[in-house]
N, C-alpha and C positions, 0 to 999 in steps of 0.2 A: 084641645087647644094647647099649644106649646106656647116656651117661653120667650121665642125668639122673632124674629120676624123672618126670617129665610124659610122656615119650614113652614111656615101657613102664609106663602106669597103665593101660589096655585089654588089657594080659596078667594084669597084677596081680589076682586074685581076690580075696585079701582083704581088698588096700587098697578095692576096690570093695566087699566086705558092711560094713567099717567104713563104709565114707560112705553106704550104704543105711541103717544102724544109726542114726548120726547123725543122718540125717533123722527120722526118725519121731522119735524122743527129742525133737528138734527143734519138729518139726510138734504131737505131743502137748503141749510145754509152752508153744505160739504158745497153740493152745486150750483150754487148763484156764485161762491168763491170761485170753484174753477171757471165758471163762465165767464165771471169781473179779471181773471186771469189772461185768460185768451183773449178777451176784448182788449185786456189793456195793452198787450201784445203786438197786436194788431193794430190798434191808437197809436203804436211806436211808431211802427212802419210806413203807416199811411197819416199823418197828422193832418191833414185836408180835408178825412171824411165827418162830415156833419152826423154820419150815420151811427158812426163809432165814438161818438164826441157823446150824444144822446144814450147811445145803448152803455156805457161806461157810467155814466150819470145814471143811470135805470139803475144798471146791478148796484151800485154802492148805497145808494136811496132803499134797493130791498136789502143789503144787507145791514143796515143802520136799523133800520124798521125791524128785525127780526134780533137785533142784539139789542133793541129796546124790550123787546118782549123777553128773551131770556138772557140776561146779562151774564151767567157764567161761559155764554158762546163765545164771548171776547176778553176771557179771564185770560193772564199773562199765565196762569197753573192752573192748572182743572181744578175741580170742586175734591176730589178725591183723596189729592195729597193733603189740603189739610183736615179731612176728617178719617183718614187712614193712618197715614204717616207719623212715625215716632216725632215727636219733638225735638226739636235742633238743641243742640248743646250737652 
């Protein structure tokens, strides 16, 4: 066993289901954004459709609900910079 965590994350099982987790949470809230894009898009164009008034209202609803569950989704900075990055000043 080493001293670090890099080298025994290929033993580690559940740090790996956490970052298969991660992903799809991930990958789910890439595409309900591009979908809430296109819809809203399309809400420009057509402001009459009940249908798009609804589906607009659906995507922001999943993606509220999904940045409830992981709130660094909707961080202004990833999570990265400040547990990486040198200190300012």
């Amino acid at each position: 066993m080493s001293m670090w965590l890099y080298d025994d994350v290929r033993e580690m099982e559940e740090f790996q289901n956490y970052q298969k987790e991660v992903r799809l949470i991930e990958r789910e809230y890439l595409e309900i954004r591009i979908l809430l894009r296109g819809a809203e898009e399309d809400y420009k164009k057509e402001s009459d459709s009940e249908y798009l008034v609804a589906k607009v209202k659906y995507l922001q609803k999943r993606l509220k609900d999904l940045e409830s569950k992981a709130a660094r989704l909707a961080a202004d900075h990833p999570l990265e910079i400040s547990l990486f990055a040198p200190p300012h000043g």
